[in-house]
C-alpha positions in Angstrom: -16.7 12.8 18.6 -14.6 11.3 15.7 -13.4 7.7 15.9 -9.9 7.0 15.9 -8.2 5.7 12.6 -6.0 2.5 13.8 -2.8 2.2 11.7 -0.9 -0.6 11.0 2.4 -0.9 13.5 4.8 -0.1 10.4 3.0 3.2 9.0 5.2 5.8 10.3 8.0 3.3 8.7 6.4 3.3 5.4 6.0 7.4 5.4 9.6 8.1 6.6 10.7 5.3 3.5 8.2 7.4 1.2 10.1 10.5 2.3 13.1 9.2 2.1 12.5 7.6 -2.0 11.3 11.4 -2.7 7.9 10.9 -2.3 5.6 13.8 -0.5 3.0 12.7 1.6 -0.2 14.4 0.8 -3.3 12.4 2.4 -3.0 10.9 6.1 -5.0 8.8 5.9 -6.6 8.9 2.2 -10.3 8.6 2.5 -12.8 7.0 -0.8 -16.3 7.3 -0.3 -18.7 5.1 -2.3 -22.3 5.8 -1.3 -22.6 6.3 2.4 -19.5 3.9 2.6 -16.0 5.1 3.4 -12.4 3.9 3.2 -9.2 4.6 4.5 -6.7 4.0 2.8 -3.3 4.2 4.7 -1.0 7.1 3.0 -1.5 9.3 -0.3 1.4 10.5 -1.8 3.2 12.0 -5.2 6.4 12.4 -6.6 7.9 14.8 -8.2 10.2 13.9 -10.9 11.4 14.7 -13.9 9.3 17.1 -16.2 7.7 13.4 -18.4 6.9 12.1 -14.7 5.7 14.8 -12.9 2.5 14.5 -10.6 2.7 11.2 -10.1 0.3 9.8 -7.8 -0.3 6.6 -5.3 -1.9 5.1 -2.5 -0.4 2.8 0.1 -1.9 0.5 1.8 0.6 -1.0 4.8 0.2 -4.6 5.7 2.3 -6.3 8.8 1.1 -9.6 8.6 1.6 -10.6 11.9 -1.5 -12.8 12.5 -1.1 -16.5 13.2 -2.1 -17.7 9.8 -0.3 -15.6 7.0 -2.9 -17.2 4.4 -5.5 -15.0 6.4 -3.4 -12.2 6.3 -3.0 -12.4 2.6 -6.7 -12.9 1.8 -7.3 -9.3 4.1 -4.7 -7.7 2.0 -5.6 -9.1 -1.0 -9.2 -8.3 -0.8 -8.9 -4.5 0.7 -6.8 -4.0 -2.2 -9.2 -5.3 -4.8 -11.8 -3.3 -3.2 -9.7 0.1 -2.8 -7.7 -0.2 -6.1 -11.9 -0.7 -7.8 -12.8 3.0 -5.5 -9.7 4.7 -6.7 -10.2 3.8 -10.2 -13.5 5.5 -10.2 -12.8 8.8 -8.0 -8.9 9.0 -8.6 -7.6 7.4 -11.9 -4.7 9.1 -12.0 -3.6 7.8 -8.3 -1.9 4.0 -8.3 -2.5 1.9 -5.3 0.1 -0.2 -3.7 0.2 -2.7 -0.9 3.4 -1.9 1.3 4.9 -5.1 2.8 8.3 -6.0 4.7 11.3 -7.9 3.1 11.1 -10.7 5.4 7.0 -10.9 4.0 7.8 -10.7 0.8 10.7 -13.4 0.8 8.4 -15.5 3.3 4.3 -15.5 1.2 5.4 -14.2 -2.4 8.4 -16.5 -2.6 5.8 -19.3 -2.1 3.2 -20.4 -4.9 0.5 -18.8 -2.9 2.0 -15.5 -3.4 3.3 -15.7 -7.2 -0.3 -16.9 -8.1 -1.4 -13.6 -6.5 1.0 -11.4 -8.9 0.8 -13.1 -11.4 -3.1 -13.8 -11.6 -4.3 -10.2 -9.8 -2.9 -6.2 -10.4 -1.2 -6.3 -7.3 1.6 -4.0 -6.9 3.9 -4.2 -3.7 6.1 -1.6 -2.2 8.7 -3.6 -0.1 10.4 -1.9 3.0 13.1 -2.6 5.3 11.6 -1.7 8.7 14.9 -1.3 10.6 16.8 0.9 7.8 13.0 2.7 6.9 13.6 2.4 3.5 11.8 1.4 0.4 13.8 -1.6 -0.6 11.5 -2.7 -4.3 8.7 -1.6 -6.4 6.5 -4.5 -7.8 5.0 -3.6 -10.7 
């Protein structure tokens, strides 16, 4: 009997704002297997674009942060995308990872020092979503 993936409260969100940006959903989850290890990582998807961009390629990885202490929250995210973003870069180097995060997250941890030090000192890319309008609201590169 296979186990039951457990998705973060705002994936559907996320893949209807993928959707909606013109993004096509090809891995639910995405799995990366290192050794007898495996990871899930939340949504694979691609783009197509114009002829110099087509196939791109990315993996999300949704965070809510609703736990009591944000700082925790961040340190979970932080760390499952070191680890996932080192996996893809071996088996799929052609796929970017993201971290998918709300507005009101984004303005409330990256606003702060905390969360500058981790984009400006890490390769973490954020895809920021309005939950209510399920939209993809910024790309942070």
């Amino acid at each position: 009997m296979e186990s039951k993936v457990a998705k973060d409260i705002y994936h559907n969100t996320v893949k209807i704002a993928l959707v909606k940006d013109g993004w096509q959903i090809t891995n639910d989850p995405l799995t990366l297997k290192i050794g007898r290890r495996k990871a899930l990582v939340d949504l694979g998807a691609e783009k197509l674009l114009a002829a110099e961009r087509e196939g791109q390629k990315i993996a999300i990885e949704i965070k809510s942060f609703l736990n009591p202490s944000q700082l925790h929250d961040l340190e979970q995210a932080v760390g499952q995308f070191v680890l996932y973003s080192k996996v893809l870069a071996q088996q799929e180097p052609d796929r970017i990872l993201y971290l998918a995060i709300t507005r009101l997250v984004f303005s409330e941890i990256f606003s702060e020092e905390i969360g500058q030090l981790m984009l400006d000192e890490t390769d973490l890319r954020l895809v920021i979503f309005d939950p209510e309008n399920e939209e993809i609201v910024q790309w942070k590169l």
